[in-house]
C-alpha positions as a Markdown table, in Angstrom:
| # | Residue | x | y | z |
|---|---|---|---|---|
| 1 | Unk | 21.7 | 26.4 | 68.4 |
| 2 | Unk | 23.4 | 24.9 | 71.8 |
| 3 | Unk | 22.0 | 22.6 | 73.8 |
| 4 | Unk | 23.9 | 22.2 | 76.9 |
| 5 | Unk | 23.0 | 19.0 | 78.7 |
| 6 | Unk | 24.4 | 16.9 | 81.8 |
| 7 | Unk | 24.7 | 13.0 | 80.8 |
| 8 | Unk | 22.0 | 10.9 | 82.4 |
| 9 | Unk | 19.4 | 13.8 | 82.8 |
| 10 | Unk | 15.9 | 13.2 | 81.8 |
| 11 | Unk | 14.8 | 16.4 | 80.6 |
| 12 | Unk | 17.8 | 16.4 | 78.5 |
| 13 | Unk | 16.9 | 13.4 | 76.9 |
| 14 | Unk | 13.6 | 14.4 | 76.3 |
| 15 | Unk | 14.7 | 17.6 | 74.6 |
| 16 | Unk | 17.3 | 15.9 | 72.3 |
| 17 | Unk | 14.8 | 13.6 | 71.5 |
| 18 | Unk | 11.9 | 16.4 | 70.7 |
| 19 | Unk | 14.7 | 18.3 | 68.7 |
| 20 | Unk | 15.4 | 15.2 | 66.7 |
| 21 | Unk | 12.0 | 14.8 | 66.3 |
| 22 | Unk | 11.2 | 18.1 | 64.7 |
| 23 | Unk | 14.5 | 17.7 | 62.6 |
| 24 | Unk | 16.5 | 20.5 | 64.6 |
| 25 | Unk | 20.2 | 20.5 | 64.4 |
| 26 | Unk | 22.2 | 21.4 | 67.5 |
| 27 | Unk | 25.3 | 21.4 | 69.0 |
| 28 | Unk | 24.9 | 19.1 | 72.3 |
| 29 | Unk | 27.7 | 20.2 | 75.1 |
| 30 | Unk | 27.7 | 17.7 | 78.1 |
| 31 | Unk | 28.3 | 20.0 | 80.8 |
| 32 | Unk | 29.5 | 17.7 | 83.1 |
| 33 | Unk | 32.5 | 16.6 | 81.3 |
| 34 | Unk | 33.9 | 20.3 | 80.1 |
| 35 | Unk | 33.9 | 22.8 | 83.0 |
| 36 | Unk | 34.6 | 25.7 | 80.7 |
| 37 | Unk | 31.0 | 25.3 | 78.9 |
| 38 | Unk | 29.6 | 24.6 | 82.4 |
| 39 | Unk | 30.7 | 28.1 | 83.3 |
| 40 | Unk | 29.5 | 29.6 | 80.0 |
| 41 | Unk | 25.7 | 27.5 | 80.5 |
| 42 | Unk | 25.8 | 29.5 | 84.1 |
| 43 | Unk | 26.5 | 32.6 | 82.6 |
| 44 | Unk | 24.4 | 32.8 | 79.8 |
| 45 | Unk | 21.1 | 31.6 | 82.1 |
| 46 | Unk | 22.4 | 32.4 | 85.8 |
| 47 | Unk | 21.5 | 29.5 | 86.9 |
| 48 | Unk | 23.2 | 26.0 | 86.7 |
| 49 | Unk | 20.2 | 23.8 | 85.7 |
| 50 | Unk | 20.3 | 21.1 | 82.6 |
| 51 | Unk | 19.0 | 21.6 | 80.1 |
| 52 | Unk | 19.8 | 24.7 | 78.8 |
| 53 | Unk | 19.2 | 25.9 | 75.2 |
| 54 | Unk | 20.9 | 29.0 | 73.5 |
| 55 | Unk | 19.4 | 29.6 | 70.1 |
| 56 | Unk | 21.5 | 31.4 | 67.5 |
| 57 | Unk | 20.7 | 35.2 | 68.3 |
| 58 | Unk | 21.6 | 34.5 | 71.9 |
| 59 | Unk | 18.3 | 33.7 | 73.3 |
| 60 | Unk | 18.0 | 31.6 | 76.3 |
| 61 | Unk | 15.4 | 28.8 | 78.0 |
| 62 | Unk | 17.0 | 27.0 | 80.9 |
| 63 | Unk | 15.9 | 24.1 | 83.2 |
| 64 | Unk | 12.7 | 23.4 | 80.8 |
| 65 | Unk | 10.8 | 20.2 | 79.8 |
| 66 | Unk | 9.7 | 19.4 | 76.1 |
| 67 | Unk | 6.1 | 20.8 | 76.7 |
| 68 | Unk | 7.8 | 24.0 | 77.6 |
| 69 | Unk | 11.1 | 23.8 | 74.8 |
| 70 | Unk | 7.6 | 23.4 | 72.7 |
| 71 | Unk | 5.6 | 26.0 | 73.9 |
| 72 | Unk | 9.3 | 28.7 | 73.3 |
| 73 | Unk | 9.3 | 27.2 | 69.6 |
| 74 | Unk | 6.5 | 28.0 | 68.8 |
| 75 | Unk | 6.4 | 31.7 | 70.1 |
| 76 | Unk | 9.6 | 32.3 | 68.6 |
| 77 | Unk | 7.5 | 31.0 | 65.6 |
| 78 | Unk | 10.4 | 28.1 | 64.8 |
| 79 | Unk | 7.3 | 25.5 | 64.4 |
| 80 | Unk | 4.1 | 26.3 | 63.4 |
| 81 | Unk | 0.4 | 25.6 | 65.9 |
C-alpha cells in the first residue's frame, strides 16, 4: 500500500503512526517534495488533500483521519472489530 503524505501534516502523522501501530507496511511518498507522485495522488483521488492512501488493488481513501483510515480497515476486513 501507498501512503501519500505532505511533511508536517497532522493527519498524516496520525495515519503513519496508526499504520505502525497495527504493524502495516507502506510505502510513504512525501508529496510535497516529488511533483510527479503529487500529480499521480490527484489523479487517483481527484482531489489534492493529504493523506491519501491507495491499497494494493487500487482502492482509494483520501483526506481521512485515523478514526476514519480505521473505520475503511475494518470494512475492507484488513483488521478485525
Amino acid at each position: 500500500m501507498k501512503l501519500y503524505i505532505k511533511e508536517g501534516c497532522p493527519w498524516c502523522e496520525e495515519a503513519e503512526a496508526w499504520l505502525e501501530e497495527h504493524n502495516f507496511t507502506y510505502e510513504r511518498i512525501d508529496v510535497l517534495s516529488d511533483p510527479v507522485a503529487y500529480a499521480e495522488m490527484k489523479r487517483i483521488s481527484n482531489q489534492t488533500k493529504a493523506p491519501t492512501l491507495e491499497l494494493d488493488d487500487g482502492q482509494v481513501l483520501a483526506d481521512f483521519d485515523a478514526d476514519e483510515l480505521e473505520d475503511f480497515f475494518r470494512h475492507k476486513g484488513l483488521i478485525e472489530d
